[in-house]
C-alpha positions as CSV (number, residue, x, y, z in Angstrom):
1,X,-110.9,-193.8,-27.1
2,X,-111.0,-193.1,-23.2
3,X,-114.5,-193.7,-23.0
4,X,-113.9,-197.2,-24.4
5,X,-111.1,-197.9,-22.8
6,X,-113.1,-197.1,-19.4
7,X,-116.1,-199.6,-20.5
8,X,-113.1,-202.3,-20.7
9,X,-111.9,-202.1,-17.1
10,X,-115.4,-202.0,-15.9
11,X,-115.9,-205.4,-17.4
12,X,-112.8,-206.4,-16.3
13,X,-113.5,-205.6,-12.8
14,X,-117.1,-206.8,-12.8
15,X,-116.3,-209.9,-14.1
16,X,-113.3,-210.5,-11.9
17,X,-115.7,-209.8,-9.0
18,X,-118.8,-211.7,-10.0
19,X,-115.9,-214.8,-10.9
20,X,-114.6,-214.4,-6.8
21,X,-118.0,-214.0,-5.8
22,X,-119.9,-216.9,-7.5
23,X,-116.3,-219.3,-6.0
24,X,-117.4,-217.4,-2.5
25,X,-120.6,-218.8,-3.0
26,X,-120.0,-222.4,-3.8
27,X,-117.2,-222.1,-1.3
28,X,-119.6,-221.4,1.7
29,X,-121.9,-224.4,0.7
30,X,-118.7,-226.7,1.1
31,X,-118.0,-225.3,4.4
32,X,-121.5,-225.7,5.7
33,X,-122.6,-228.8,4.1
34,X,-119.2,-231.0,3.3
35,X,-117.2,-230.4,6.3
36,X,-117.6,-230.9,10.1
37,X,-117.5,-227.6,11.4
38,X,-120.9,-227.9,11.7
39,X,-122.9,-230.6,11.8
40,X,-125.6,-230.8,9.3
41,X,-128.2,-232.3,11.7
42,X,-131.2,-231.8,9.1
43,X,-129.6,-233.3,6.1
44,X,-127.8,-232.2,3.3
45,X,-129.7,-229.8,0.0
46,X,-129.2,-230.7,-2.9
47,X,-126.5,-228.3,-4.3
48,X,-127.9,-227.6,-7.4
49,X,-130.7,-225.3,-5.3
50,X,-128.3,-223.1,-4.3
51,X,-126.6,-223.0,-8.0
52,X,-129.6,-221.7,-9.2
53,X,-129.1,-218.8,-7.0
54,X,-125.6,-217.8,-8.6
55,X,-128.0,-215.3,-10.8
56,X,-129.5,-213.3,-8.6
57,X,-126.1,-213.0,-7.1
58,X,-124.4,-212.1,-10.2
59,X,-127.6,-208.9,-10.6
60,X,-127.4,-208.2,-6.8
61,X,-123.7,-208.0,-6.9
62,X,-123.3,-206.1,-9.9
63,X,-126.3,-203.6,-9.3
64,X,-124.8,-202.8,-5.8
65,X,-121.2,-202.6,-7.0
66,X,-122.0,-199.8,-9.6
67,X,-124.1,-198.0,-7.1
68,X,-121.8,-197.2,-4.6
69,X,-118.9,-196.3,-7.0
70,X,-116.9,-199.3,-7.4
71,X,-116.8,-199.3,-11.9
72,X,-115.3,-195.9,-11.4
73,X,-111.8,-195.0,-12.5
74,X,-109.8,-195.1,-8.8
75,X,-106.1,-194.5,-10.1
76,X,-106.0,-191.5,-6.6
77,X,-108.0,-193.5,-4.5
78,X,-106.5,-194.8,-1.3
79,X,-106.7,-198.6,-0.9
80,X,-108.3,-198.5,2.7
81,X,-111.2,-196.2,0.9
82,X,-111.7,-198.9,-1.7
83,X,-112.0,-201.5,0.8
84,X,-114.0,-199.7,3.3
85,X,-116.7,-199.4,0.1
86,X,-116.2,-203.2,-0.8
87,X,-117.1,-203.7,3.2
88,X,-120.7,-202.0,2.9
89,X,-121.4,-202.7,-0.7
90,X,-121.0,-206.9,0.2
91,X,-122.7,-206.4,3.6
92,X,-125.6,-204.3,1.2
93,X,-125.7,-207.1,-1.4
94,X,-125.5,-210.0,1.2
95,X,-129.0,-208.4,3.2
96,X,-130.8,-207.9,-0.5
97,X,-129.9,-211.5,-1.3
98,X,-131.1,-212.6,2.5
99,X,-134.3,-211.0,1.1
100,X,-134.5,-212.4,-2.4
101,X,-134.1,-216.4,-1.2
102,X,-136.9,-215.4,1.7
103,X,-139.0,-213.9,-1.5
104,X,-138.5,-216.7,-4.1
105,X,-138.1,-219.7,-2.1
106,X,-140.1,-223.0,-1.6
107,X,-140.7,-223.9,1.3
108,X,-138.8,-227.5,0.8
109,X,-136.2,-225.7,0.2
110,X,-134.9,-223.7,2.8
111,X,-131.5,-222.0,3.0
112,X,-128.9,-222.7,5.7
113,X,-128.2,-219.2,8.0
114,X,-124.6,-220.2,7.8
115,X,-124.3,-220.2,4.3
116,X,-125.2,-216.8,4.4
117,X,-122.6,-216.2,7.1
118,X,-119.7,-218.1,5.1
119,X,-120.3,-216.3,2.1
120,X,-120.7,-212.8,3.5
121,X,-117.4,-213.1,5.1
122,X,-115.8,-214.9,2.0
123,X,-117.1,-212.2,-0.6
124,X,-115.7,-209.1,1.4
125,X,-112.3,-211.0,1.8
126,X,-112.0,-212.8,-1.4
127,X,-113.4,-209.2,-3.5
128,X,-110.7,-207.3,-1.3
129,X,-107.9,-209.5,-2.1
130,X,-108.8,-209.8,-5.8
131,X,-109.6,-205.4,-5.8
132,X,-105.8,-205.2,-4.3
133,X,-104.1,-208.0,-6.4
134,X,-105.6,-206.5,-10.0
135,X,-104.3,-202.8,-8.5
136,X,-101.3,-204.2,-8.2
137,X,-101.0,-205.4,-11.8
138,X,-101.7,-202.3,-12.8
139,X,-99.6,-200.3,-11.2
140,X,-96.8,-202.6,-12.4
141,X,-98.4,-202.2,-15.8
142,X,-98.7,-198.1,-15.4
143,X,-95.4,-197.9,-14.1
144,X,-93.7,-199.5,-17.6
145,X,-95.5,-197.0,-19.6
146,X,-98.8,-198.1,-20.9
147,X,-102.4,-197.9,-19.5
148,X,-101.3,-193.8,-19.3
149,X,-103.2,-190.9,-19.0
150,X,-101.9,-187.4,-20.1
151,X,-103.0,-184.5,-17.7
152,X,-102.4,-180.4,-18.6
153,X,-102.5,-178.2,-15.5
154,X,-103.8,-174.7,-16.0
155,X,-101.9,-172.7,-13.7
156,X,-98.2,-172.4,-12.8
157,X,-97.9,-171.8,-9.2
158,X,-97.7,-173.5,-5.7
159,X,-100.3,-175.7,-6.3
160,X,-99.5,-176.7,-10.0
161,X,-96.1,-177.2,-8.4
162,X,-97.6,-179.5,-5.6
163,X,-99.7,-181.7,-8.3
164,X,-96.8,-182.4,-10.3
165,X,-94.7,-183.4,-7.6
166,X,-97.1,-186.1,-6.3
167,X,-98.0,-187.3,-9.7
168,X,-93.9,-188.0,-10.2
169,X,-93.9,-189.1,-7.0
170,X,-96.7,-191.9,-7.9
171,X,-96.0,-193.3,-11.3
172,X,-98.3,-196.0,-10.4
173,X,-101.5,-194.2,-10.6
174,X,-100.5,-193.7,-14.9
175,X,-100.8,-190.2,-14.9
176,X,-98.4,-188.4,-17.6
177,X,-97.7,-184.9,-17.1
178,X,-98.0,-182.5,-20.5
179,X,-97.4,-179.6,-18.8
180,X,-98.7,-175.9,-17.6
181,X,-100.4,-173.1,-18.5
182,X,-99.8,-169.9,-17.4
183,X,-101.5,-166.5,-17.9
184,X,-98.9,-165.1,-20.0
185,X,-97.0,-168.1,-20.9
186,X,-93.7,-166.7,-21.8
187,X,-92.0,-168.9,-19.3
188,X,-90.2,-171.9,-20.8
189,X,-90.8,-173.7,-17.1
190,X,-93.1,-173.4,-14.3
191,X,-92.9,-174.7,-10.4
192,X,-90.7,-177.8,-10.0
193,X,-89.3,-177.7,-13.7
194,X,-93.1,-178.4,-15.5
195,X,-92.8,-176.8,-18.8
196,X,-94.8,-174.3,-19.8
197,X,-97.2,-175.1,-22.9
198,X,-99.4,-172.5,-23.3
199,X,-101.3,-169.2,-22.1
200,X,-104.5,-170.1,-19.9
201,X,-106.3,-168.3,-23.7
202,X,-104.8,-171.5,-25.4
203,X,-106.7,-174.4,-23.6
204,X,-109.3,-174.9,-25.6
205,X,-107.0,-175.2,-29.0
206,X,-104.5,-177.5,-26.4
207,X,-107.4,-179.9,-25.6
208,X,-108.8,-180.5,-29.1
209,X,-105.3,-181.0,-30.5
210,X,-103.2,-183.0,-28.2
211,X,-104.0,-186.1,-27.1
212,X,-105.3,-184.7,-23.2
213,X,-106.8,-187.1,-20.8
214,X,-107.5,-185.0,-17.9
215,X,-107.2,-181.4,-17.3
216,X,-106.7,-179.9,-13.4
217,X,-107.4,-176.2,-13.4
218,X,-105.1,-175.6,-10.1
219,X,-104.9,-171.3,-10.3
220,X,-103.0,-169.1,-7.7
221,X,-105.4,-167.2,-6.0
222,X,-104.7,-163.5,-7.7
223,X,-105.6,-165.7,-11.2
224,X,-109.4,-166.7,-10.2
225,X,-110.9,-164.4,-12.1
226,X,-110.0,-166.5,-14.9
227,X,-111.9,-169.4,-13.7
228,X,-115.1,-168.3,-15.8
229,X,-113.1,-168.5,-19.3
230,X,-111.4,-171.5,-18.4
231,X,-114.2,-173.7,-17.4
232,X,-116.4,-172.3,-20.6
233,X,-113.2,-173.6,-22.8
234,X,-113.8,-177.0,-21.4
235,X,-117.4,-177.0,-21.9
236,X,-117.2,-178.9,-24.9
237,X,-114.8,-180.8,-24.3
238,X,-115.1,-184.8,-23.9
239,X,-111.9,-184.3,-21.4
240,X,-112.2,-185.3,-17.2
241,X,-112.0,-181.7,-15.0
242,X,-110.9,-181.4,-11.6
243,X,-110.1,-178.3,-9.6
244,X,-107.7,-177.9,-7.1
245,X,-108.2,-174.9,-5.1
246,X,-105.0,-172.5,-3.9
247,X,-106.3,-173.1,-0.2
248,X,-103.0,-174.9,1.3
249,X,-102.4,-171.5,3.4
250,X,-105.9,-172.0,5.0
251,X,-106.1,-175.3,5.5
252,X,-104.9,-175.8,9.5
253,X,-106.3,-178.9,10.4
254,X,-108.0,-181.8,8.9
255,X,-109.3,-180.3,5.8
256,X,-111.7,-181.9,3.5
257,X,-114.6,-181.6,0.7
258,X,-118.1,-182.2,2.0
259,X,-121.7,-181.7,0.4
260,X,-124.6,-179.9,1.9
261,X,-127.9,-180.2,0.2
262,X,-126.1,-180.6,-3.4
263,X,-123.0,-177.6,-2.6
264,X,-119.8,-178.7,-2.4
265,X,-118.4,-177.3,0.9
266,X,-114.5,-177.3,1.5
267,X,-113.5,-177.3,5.7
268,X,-110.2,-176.0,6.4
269,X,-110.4,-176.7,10.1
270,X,-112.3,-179.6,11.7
271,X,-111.7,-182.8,14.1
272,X,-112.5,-186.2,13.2
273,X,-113.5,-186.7,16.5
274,X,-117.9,-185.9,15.6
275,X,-121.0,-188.1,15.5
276,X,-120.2,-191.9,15.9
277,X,-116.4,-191.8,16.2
278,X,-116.8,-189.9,19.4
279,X,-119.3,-192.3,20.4
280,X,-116.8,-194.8,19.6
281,X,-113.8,-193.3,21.7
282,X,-116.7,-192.4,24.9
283,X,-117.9,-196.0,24.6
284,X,-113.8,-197.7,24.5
285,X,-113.1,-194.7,27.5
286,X,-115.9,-196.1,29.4
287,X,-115.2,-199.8,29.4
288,X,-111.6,-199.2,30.0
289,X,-111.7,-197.2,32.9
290,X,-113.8,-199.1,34.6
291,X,-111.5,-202.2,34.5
292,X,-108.4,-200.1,34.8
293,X,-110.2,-198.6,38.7
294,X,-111.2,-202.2,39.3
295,X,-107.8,-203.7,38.6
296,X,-106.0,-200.8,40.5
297,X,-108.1,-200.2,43.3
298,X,-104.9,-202.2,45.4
299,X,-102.5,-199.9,44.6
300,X,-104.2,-196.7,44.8
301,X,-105.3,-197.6,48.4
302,X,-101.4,-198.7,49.1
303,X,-100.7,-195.3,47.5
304,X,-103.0,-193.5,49.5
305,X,-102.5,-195.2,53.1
306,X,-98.6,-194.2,52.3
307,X,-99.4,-190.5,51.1
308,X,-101.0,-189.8,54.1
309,X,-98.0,-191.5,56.5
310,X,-95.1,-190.1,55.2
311,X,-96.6,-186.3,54.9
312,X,-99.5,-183.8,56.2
313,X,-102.2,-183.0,53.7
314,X,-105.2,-184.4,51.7
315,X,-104.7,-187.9,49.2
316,X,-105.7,-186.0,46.6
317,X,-104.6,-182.7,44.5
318,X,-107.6,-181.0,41.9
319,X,-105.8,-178.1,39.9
320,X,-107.7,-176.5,36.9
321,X,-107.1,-177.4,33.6
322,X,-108.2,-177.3,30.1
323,X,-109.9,-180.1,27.3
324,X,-112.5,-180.5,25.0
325,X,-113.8,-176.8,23.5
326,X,-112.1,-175.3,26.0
327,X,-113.7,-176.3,29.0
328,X,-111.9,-176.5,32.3
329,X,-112.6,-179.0,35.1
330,X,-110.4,-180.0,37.8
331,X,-108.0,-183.2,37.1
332,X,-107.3,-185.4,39.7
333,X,-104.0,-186.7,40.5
334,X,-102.4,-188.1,44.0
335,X,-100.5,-184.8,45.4
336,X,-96.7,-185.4,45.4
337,X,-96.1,-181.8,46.8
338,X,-96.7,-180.0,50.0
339,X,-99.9,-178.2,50.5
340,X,-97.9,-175.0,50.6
341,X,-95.9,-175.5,47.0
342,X,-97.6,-172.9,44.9
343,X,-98.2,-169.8,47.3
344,X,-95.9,-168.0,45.2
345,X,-98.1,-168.2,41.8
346,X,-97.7,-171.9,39.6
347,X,-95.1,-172.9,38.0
348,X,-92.8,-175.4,37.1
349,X,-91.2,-178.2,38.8
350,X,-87.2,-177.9,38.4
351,X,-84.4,-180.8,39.4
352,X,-84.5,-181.6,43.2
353,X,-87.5,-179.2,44.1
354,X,-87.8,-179.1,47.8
355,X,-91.6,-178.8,47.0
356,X,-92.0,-182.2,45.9
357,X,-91.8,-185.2,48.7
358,X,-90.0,-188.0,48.5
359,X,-92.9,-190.4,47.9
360,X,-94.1,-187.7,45.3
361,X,-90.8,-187.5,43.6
362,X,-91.4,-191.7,42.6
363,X,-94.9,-191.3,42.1
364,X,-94.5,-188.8,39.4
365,X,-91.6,-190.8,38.2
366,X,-93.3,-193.7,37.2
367,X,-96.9,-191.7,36.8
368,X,-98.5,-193.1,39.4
369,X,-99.8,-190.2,41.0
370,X,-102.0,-190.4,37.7
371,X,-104.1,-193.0,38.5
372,X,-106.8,-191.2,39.5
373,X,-107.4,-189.4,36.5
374,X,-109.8,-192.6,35.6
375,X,-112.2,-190.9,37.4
376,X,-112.0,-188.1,35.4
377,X,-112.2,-190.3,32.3
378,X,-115.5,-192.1,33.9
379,X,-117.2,-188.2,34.0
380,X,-116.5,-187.8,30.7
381,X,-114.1,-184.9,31.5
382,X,-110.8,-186.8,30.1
383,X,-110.4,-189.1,27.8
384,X,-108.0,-191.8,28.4
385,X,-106.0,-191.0,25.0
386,X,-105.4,-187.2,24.1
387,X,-103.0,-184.5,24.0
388,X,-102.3,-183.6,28.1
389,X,-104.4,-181.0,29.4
390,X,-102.8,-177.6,30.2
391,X,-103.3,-175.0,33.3
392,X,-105.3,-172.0,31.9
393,X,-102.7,-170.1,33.1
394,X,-99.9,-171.7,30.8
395,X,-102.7,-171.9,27.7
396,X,-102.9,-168.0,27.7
397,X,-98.9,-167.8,27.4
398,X,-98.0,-170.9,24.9
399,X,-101.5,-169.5,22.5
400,X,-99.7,-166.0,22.1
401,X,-96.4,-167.5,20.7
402,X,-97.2,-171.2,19.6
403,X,-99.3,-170.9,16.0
404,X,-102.5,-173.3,16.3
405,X,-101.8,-174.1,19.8
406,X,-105.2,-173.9,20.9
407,X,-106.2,-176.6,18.0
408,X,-105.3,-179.5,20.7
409,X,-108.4,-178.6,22.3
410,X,-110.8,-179.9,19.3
411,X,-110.2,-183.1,21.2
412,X,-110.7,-184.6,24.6
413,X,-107.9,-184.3,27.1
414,X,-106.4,-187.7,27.5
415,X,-103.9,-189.4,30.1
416,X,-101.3,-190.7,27.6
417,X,-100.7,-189.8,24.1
418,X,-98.8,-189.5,21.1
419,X,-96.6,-187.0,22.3
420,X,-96.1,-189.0,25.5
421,X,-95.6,-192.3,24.0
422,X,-92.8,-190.5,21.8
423,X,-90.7,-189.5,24.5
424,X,-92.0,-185.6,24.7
425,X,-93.3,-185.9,28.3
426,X,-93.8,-183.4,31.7
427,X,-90.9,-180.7,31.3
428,X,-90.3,-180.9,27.4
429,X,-90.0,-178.9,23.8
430,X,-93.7,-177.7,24.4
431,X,-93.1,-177.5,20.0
432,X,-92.7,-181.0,19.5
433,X,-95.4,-181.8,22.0
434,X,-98.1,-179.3,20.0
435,X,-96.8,-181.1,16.4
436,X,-97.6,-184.4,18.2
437,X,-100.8,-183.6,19.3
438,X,-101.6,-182.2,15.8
439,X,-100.7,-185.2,14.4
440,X,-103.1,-187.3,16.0
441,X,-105.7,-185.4,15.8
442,X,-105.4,-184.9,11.9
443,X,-105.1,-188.7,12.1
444,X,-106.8,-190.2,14.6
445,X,-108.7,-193.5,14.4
446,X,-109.4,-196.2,17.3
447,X,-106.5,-198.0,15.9
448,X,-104.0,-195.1,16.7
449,X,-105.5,-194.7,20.1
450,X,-104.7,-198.3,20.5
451,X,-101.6,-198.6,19.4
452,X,-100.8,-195.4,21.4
453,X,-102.5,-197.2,24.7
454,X,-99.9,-200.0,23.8
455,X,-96.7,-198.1,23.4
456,X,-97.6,-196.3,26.5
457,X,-97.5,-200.3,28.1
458,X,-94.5,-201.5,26.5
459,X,-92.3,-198.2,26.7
460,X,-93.0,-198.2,30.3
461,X,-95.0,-194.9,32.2
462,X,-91.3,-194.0,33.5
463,X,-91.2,-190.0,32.7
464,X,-87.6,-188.9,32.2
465,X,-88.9,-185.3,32.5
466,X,-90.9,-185.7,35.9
467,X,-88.8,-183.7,38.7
């Protein structure tokens, strides 16, 4: 019954997508050929050419689709996963076509470059908007009861607990919860009020008599050494099986399943921040700095000119601090204090220190005297959006009595960031700043960083907390 009931949806979808694909297709011939976007200086095909090529579409389209995963069931899949696959699976099936015309073709009749253009743009947009609008039925569908599928938990702690509170919490994904098992099963309910059905000894009776779409083995850690006998009860079974691990205690930042050389590999700690999206960040820090020096070269020279009239010392300060791995360098800032303001250890600035001038007083204000910390950005020892770097001497203190403190470091330094932009800035709860920084770094994308670079415009670089 499931297995059928699969086989429908897959038609459903692949005809839905062939039907928005083939209308992409004719769509992008209109654009080219029958309107004056561009004109058609070398006349106008016959249409019925590029009709003919709705089959190879239709094979490419279909092939590629089920290759990278788009028949399968998604009911827990994040929309911006599904459309990042529907982005590379068009862009695959628009180069193979590219390929197929060049094969196949006569020579009197070539195809337009623009057509190809239209259409790849057309199929990713129109395939995304009909992936999300046929989700959308049915959830709607799912959440008045039908389309269901019933799911048995084997295990009755935390976790079980955690998986029936997110499948209540999402009645649109369908899923209908039986119940638990537990090892002895003499409780009548288990975490958040899931009854108890069974003994984990019972599953393989459960499965072949109840009407079971899915089980999730999901045991507490002192119960794993009944993992063996519950997977060889489900060996014959015709049900789905998904394990959840009891790992939530581990798992301190970013965790995630990965595969390495056919072994699935869980990572309880790691940054997103690897391989291309650092790349990415390096390559934004780059550009942006250099316009940000170019644009403020004015005012850092007005800056300058006035540190130096108003009192005795060097333009610039360089104190030690900490980013990326934990590697120090030396940030660079304008010095709003007088040479003389730490000879009695570091520490921090308090209300109406005498140590600070009165220039430095605005400049750290408005964060000015942070200007030239572009420079550091340009060396690649900041980046321009990050959790603030720390004094070594601080680090030691806040790592001993702050848990995962020393996690902000899996990330570049930057001048501004979340916790800045959300008020938690200079003399602050150093708590809320480290949950800040967590959060972006669990989180981050370029988006974030921009939208972060953009709150730091709009909500002004005045800092409350500067003294």
């Amino acid at each position: 019954m499931l297995k059928k009931r699969r086989q429908i949806f897959e038609l459903l979808f692949m005809a839905s997508d062939l039907l928005v694909v083939s209308a992409s297709w004719m769509l992008a011939y209109w654009l080219r050929f029958e309107t004056d976007l561009v004109p058609a200086d070398k006349g106008i095909p016959n249409f019925s050419h590029y009709l003919t090529m709705l089959l190879f579409i239709w094979l490419i389209w279909a092939f590629v689709f089920r290759r990278m995963g788009l028949y399968r069931p998604m009911r827990g899949v994040r929309r911006v996963r599904e459309h990042w696959l529907l982005l590379n699976a068009n862009l695959t099936a628009v180069v193979l076509l590219i390929a197929v015309t060049y094969l196949f073709r006569e020579k009197s009749v070539p195809f337009s470059r623009l057509v190809f253009i239209y259409f790849g743009v057309l199929a990713t947009l129109s395939t995304m908007a009909q992936r999300s609008l046929l989700r959308f039925l049915l959830r709607e569908v799912r959440r008045r009861g039908y389309n269901l599928r019933y799911l048995l938990i084997v295990g009755a702690g935390q976790v079980a607990g955690d998986i029936a509170s997110r499948v209540r919490l999402h009645r649109e994904v369908g899923m209908q919860l039986i119940g638990c098992l537990s090892k002895d099963g003499c409780e009548e309910r288990g975490p958040r009020g899931l009854p108890v059905v069974g003994r984990y000894n019972d599953l393989r009776h459960l499965v072949s008599t109840m009407d079971i779409d899915q089980v999730v083995v999901a045991l507490p850690l002192e119960d794993n050494e009944w993992l063996p006998e519950i997977m060889s009860q489900l060996k014959d079974s015709l049900v789905d099986v998904k394990i959840v691990p009891d790992l939530y205690r581990f798992v301190s930042l970013g965790g995630s399943i990965e595969e390495f050389e056919g072994l699935p590999v869980i990572s309880v700690q790691e940054t997103p921040l690897n391989g291309i999206n650092l790349f990415a960040k390096r390559v934004v820090d780059v550009v942006l700095a250099s316009l940000a020096l170019i644009v403020c070269a004015p005012l850092m020279l007005i800056i300058a000119l006035l540190i130096k009239l108003t009192s005795r010392g060097p333009v610039l300060y360089r104190q030690e601090r900490v980013s990326f791995d934990g590697t120090a360098f030396k940030i660079i800032k304008f010095r709003t204090m007088s040479t003389d303001a730490e000879q009695s250890g570091p520490g921090w600035t308090k209300p109406g220190d005498s140590r600070v001038t009165r220039l430095g007083r605005f400049l750290r204000s408005s964060s000015l005297d942070e200007l030239p910390q572009f420079f550091n950005v340009l060396s690649g020892e900041m980046s321009i959006v990050g959790p603030r770097p720390e004094r070594p001497v601080f680090i030691e203190e806040f790592r001993k009595r702050i848990p995962r403190y020393y996690l902000r470091h899996k990330v570049p330094a930057g001048m501004t960031g979340w916790a800045q932009v959300n008020g938690w800035r200079g003399d602050s709860s150093i708590d809320k700043r480290i949950e800040c920084d967590l959060y972006y770094i669990e989180n981050w994308t370029l988006f974030l960083d921009l939208k972060i670079l953009l709150l730091t415009v709009f909500r002004g670089f005045r800092n409350r907390n500067a003294y």
